[in-house]
Backbone as a ProteinNet text record, in pm:
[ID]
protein_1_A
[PRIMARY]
XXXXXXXXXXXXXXXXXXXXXXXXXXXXXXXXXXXXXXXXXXXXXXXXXXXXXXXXXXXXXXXXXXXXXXXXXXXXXXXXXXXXXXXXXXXXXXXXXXXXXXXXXXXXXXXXXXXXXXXXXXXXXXXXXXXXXXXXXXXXXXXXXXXXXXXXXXXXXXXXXXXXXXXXXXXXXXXXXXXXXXXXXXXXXXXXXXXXXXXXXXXXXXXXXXXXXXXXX
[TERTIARY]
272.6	170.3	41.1	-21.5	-135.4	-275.3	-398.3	-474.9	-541.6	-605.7	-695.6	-589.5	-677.2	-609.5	-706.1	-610.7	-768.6	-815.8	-949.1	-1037	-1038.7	-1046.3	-1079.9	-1132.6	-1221	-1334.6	-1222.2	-1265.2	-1202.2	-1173.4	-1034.3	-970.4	-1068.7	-1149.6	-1200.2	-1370.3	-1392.3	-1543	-1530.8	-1368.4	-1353.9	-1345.9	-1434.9	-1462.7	-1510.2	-1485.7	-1532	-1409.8	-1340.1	-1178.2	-1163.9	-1033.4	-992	-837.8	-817.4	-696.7	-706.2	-813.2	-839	-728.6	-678.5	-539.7	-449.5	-450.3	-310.1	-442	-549.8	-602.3	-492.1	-453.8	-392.9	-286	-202.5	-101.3	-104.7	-223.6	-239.2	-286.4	-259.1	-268	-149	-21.1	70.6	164.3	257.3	385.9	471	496.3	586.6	540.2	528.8	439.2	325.9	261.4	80.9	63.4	198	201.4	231.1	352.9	338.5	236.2	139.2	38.8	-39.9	-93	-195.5	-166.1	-71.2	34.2	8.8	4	19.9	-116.2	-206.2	-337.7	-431.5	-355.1	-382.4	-342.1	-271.1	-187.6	-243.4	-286.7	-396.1	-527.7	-600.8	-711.8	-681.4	-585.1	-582.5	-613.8	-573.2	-622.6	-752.5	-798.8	-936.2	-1025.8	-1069.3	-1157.8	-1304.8	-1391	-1498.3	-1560.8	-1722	-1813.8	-1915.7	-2006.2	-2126.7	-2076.1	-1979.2	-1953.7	-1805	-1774.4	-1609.3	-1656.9	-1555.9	-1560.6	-1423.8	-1364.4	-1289.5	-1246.9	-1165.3	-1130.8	-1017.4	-1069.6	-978.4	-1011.5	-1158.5	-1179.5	-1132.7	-1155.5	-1099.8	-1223.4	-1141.5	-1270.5	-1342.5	-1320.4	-1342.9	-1288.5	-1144.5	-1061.7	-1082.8	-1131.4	-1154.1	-1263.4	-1363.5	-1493.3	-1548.9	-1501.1	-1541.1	-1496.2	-1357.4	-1339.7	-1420	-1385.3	-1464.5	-1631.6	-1675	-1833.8	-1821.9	-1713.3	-1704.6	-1714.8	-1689.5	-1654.6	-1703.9	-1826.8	-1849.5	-2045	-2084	-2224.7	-2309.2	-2191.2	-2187.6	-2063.8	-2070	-1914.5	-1951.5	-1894.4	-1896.2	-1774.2	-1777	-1659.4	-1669.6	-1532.7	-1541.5	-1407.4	-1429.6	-1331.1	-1310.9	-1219.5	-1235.1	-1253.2	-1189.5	-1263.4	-1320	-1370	-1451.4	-1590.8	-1637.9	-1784.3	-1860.6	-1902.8	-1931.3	-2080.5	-2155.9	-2262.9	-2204.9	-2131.2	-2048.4	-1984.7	-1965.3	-1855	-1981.9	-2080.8	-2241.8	-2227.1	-2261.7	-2360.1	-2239.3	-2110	-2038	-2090.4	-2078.7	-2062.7	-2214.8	-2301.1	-2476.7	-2466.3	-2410.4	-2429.1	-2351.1	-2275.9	-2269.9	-2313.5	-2454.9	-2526.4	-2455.6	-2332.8	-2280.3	-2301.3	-2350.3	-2423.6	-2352.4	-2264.5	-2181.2	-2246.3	-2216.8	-2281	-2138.6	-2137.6	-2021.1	-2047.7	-1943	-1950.6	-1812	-1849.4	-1722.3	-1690.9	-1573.3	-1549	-1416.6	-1328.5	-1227.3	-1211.8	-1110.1	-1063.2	-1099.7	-1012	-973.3	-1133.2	-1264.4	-1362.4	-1479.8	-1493.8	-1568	-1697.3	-1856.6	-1940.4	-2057	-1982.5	-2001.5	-2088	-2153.5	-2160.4	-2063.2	-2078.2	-1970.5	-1992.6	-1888.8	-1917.4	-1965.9	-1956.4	-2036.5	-1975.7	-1829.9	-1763.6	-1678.4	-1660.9	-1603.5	-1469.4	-1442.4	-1288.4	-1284.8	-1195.4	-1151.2	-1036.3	-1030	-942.8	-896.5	-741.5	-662.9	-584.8	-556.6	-473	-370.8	-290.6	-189.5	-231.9	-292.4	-380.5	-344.2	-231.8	-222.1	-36.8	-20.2	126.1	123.5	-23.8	-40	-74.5	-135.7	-88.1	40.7	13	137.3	140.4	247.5	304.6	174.2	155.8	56.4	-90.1	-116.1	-237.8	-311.2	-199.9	-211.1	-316.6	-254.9	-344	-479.8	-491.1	-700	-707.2	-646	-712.8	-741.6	-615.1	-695.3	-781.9	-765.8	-849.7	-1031.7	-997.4	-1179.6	-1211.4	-1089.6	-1094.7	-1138.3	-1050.1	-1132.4	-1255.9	-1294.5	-1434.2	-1536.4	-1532.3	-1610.7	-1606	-1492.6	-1531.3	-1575.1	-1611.9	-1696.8	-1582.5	-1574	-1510.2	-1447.8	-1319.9	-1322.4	-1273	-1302	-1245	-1154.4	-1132.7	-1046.2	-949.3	-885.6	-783.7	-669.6	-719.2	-606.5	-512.4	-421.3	-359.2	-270.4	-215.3	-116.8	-28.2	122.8	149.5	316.8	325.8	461	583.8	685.6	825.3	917.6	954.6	1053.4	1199.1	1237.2	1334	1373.5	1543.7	1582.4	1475.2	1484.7	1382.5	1264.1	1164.5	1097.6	1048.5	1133.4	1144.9	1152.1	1276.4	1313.4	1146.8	1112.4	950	854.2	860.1	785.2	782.6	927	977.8	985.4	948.1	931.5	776.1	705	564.5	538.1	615.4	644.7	581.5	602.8	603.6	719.8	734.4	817.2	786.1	790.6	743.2	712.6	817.8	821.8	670	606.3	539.9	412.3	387.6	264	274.5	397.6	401.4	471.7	408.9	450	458.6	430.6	428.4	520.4	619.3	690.5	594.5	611.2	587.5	573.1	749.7	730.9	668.7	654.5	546.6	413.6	356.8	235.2	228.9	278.9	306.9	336.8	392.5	382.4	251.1	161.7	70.2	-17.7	-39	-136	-112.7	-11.9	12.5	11.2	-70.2	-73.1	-215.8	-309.1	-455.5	-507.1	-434.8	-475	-423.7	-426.6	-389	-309.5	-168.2	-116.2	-152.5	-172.6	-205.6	-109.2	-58.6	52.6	73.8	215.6	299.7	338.2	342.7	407.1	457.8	613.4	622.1	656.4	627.2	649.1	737.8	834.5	969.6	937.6	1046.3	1049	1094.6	1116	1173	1208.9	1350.1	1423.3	1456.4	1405.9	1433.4	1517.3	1634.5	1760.2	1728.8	1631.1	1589.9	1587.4	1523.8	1497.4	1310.8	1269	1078.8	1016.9	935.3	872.3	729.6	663.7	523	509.4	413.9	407.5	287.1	224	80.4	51.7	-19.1	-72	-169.9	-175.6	-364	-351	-426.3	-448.1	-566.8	-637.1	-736.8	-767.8	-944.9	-972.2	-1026.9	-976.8	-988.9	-1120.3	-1158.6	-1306.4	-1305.7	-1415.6	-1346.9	-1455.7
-2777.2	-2674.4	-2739	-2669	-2700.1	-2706	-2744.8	-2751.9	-2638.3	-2637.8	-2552.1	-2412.6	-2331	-2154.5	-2150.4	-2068.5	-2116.7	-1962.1	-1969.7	-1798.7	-1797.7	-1614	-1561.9	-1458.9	-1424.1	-1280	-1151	-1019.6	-935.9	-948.8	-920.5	-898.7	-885.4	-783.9	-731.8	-783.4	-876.7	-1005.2	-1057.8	-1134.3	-1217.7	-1176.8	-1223.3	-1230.2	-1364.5	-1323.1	-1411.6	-1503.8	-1489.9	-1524.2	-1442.3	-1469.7	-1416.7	-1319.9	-1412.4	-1326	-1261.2	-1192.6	-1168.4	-1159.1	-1069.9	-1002.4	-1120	-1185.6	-1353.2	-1354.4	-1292.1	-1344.8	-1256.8	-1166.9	-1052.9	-1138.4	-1270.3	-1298.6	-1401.8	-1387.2	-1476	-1379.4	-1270.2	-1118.1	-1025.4	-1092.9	-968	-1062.3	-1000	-1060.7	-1127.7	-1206.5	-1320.1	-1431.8	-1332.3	-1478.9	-1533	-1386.4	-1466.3	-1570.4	-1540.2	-1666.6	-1834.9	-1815	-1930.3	-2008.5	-1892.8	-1943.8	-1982.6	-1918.3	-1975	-2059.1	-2122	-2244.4	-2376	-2391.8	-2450.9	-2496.7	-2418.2	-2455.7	-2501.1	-2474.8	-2552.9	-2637.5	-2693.7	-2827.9	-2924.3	-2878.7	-2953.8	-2978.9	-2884	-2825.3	-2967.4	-2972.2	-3055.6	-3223.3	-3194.3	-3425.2	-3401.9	-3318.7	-3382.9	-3376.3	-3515.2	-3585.1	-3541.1	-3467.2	-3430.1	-3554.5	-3497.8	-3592.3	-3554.5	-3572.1	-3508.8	-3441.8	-3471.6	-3444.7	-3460.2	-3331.2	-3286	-3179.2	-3243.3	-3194	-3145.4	-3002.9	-2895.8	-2906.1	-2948.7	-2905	-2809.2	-2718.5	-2554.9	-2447.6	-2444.7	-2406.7	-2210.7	-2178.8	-2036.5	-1918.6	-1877.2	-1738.7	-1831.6	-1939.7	-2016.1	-2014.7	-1965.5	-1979.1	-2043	-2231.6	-2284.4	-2270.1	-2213.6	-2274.4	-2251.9	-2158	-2111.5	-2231.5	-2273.4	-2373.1	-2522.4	-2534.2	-2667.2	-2680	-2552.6	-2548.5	-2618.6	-2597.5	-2664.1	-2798.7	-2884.8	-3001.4	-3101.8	-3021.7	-3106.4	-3075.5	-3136.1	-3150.4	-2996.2	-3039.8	-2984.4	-2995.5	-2887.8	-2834.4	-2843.7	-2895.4	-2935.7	-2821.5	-2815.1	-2770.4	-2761.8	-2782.3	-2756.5	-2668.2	-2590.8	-2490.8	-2504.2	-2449.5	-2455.2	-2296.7	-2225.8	-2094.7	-1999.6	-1966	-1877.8	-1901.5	-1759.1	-1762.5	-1820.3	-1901.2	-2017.2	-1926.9	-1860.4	-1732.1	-1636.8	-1623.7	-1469	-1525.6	-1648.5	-1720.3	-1754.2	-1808.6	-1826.5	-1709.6	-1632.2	-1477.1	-1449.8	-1488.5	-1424.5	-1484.1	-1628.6	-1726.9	-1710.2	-1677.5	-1694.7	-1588.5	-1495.2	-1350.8	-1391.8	-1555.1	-1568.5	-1692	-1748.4	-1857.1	-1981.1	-1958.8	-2085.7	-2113	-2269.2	-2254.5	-2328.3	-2349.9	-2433.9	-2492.7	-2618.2	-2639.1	-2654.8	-2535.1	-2532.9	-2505.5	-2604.7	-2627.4	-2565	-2571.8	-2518.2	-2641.8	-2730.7	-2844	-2890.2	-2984.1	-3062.1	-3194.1	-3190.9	-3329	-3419.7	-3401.8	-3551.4	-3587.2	-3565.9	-3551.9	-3510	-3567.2	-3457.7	-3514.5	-3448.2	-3442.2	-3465.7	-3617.8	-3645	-3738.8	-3859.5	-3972.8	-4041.9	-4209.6	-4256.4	-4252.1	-4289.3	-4272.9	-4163.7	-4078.8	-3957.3	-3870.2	-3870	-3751.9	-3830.9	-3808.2	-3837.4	-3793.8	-3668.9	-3617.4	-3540.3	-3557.7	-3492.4	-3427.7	-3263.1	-3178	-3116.4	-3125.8	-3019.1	-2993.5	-2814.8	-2740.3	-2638.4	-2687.3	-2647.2	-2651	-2781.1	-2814.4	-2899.5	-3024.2	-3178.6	-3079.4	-2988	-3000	-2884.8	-2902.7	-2821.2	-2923.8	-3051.4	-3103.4	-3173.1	-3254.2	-3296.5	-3448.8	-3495.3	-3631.3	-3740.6	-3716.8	-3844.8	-3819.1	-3697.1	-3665.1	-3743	-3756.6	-3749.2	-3887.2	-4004.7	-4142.3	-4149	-4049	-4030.7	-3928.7	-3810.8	-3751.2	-3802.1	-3899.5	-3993.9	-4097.5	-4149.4	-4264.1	-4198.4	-4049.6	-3968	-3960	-3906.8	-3894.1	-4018.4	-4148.1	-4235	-4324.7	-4259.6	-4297.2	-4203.2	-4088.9	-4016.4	-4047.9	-4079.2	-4100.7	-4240.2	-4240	-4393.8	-4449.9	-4538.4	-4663.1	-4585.8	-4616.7	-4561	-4405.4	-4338.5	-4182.1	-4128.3	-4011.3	-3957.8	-3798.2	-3835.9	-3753.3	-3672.4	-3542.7	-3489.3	-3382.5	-3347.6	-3274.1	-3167.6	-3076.6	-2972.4	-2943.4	-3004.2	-2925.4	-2860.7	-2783.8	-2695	-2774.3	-2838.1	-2884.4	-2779	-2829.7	-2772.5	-2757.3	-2664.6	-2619.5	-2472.4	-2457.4	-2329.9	-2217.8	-2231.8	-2140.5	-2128	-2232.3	-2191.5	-2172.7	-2140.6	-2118.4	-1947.1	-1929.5	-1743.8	-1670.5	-1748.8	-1693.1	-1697.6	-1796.5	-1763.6	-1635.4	-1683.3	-1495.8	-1355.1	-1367.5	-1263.3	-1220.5	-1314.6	-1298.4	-1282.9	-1287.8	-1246.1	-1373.1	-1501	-1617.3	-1671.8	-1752.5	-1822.3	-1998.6	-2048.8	-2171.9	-2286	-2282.4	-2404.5	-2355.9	-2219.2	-2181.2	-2254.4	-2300.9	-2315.1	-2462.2	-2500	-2613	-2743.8	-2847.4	-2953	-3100.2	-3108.1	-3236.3	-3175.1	-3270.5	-3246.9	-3315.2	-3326.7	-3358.7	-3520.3	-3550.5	-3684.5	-3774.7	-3711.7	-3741.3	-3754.6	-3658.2	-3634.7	-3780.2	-3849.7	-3887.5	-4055.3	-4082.5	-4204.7	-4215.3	-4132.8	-4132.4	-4233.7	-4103.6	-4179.5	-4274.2	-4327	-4461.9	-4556.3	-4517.6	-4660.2	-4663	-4606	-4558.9	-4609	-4545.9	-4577.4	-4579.3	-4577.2	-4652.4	-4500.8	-4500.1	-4366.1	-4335.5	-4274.4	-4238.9	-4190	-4023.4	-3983.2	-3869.7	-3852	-3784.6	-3654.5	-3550.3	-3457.3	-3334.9	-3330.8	-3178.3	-3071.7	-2956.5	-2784.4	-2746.1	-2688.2	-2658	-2489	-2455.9	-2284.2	-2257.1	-2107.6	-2037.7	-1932.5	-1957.7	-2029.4	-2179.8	-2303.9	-2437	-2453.2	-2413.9	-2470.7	-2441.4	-2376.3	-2317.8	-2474.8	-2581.1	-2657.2	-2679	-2813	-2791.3	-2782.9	-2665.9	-2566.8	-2655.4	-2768.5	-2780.4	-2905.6	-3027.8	-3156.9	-3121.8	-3257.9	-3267.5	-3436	-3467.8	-3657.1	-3604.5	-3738.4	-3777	-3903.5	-3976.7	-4133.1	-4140.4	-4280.1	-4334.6	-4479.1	-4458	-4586.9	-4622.7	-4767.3	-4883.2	-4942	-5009.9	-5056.4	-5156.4	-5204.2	-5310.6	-5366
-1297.3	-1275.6	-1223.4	-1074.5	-1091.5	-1189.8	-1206.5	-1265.4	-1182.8	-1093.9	-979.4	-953.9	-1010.6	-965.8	-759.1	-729.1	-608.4	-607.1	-635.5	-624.7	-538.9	-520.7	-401.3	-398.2	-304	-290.4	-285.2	-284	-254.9	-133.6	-80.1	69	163.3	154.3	262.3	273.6	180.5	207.8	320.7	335.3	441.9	610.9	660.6	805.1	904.1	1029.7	1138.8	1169.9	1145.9	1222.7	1282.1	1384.7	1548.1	1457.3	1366.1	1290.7	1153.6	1108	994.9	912.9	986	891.6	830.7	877.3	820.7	664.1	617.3	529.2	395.5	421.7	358.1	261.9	333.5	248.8	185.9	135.1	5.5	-97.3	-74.3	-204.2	-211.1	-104.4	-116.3	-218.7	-292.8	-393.9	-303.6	-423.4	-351.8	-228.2	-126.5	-11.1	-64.1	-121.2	-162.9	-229.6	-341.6	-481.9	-340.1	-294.8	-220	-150.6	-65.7	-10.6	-86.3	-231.9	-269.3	-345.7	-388	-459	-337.9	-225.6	-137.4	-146	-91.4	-100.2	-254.1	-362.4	-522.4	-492.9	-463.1	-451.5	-379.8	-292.2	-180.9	-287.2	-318.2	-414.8	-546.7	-595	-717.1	-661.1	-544.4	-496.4	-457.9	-471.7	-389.5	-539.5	-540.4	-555.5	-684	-582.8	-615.1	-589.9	-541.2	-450.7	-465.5	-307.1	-289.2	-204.3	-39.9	61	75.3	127.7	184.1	300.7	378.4	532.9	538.7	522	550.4	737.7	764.6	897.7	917.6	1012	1003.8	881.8	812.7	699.5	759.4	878.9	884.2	846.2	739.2	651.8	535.5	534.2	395.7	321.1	274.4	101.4	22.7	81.5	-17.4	-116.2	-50	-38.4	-187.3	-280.7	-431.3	-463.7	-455.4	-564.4	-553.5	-399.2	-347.2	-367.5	-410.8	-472.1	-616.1	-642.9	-832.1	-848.8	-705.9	-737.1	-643.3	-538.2	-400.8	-444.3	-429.5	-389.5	-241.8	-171	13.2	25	147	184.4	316.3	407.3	562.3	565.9	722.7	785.4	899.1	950.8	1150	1166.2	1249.3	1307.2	1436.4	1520.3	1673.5	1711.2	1625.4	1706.3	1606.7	1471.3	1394.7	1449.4	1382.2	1409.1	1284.7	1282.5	1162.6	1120.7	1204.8	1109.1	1059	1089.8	1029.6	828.3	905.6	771	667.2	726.2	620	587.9	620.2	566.5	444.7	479.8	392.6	251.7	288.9	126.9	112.1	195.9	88.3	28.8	50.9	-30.1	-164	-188.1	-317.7	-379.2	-325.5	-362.9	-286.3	-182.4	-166.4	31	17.7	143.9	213	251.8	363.5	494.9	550	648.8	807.3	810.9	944.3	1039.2	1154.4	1259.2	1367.3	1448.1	1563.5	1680.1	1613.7	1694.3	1672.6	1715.7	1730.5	1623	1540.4	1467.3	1548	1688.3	1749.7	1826.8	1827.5	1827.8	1762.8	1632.8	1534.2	1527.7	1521.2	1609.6	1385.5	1356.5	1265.3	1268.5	1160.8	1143	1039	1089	1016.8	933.2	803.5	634.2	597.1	617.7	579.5	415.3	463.5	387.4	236.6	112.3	9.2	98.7	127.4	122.8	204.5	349.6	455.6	400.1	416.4	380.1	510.4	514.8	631.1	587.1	555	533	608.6	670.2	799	881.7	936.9	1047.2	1134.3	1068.4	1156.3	1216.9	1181.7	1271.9	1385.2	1432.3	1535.4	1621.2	1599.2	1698.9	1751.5	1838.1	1904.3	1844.4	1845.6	1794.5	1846.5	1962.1	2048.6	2027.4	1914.4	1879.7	1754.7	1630.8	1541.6	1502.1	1570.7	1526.4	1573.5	1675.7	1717.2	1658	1555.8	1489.8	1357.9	1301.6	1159.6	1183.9	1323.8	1343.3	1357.8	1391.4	1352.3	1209.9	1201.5	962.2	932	941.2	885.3	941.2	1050.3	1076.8	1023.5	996.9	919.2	765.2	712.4	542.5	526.9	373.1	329.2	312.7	270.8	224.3	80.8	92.9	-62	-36.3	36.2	104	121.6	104.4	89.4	196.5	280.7	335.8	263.7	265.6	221.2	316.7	310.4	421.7	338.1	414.1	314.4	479.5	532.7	608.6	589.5	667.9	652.8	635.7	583.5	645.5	675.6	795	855.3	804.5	774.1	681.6	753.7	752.7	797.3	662.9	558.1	472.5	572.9	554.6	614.6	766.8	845.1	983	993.1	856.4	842.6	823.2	715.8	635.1	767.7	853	936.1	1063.3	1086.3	1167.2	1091.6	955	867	913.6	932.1	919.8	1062.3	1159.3	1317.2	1408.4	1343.2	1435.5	1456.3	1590.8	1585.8	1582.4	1476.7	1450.8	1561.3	1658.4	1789	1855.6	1849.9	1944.3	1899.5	1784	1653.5	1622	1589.3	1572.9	1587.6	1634.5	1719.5	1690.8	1590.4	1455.5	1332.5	1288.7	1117.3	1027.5	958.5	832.6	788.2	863.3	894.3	962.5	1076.8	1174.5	1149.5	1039.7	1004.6	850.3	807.9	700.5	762.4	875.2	927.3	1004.5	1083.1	1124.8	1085.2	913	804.8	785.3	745.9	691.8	747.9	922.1	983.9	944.6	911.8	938.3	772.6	696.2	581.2	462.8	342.1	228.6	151.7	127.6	71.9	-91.6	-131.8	-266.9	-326.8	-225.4	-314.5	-170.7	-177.9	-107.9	-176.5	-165	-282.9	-225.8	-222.6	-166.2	-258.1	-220.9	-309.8	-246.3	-412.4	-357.5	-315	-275.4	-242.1	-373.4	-368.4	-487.1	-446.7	-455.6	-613.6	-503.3	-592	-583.3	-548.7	-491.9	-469.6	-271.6	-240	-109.2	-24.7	-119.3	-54.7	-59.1	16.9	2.6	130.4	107	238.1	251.6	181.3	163.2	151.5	218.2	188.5	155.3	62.1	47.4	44.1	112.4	126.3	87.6	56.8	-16.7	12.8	96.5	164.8	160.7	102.9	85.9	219.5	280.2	335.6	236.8	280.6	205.9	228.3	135.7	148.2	271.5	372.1	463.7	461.4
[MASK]
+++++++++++++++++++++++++++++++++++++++++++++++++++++++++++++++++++++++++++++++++++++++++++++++++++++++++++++++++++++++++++++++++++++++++++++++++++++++++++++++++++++++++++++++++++++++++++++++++++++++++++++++++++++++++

């Protein structure tokens, strides 16, 4: 069992995404429990700091819990409206400082961040992406920092769940799991690997989670 439940505003708080509606299934039965199981899981390695930099933060999901345990909440998106996503969280004392930019370019200083968080983010890119998008992660965190990731494995289960939800996975995503998991490990130091099974467990596991640390140098 996780430790971290992950809160969330009422449905209809969340705005300034291009897809609002994908916010819906992390409140319907059965998928919601998965989604928001996926993202606890991620939620339980990180750290706590002063500074975590969210890349792909979206409507913000994390952002209640990551107030419990971060000093500041960074974030970069490539396409939300990052005022729309403020106005939401000051209307509950929580002040985020987000941006609208690219991993494989992130418009940071070095050492900056305790804990780089991506949550179904690294298997959208492509295989030849992945080592200049950790080689930005670990130029943005300190020494000692922390990467965490949450991405999909590819599994006939979850290929069906995704055409349930009216994607077809090849179109979205272009990195496995494995791919995403040797990346890191040229870049930096593994902590812990961990995948979530489906249910009922015998489905097979729909969910990786790394947590890789730079090393002091």
């Amino acid at each position: 069992m996780t430790s971290k439940k992950l809160r969330l505003l009422p449905y209809q708080e969340y705005k300034g995404v291009q897809k609002i509606y994908s916010v819906i299934f992390y409140y319907l039965p059965i998928f919601g429990s998965m989604y928001r199981r996926r993202v606890e899981l991620c939620l339980d390695q990180c750290k706590g700091g002063d500074n975590i930099l969210e890349v792909g933060f979206g409507s913000g999901l994390t952002f209640l819990n990551l107030n419990d345990n971060y000093k500041h909440i960074h974030g970069l998106d490539l396409t939300c409206d990052v005022n729309i996503v403020k106005d939401v969280f000051a209307s509950h004392n929580i002040f985020p400082d987000l941006k609208n930019g690219d991993v494989l370019k992130m418009p940071y200083a070095d050492n900056q961040f305790d804990t780089v968080l991506l949550i179904s983010i690294l298997e959208h890119l492509k295989p030849n992406e992945l080592t200049q998008a950790f080689t930005e992660i670990k130029r943005v965190l300190k020494p000692g920092g922390q990467v965490v990731y949450g991405v999909p494995v590819e599994r006939p289960f979850m290929v069906f769940m995704f055409r349930l939800l009216g994607y077809n996975i090849r179109e979205h995503h272009f990195s496995t799991e494995k791919e995403v998991m040797e990346a890191a490990e040229k870049i930096f130091k593994k902590e812990l690997v961990h995948a979530m099974k489906a249910f009922p467990a015998f489905l097979g596991n729909v969910y990786e989670i790394g947590n890789f640390l730079k090393t002091a140098e």
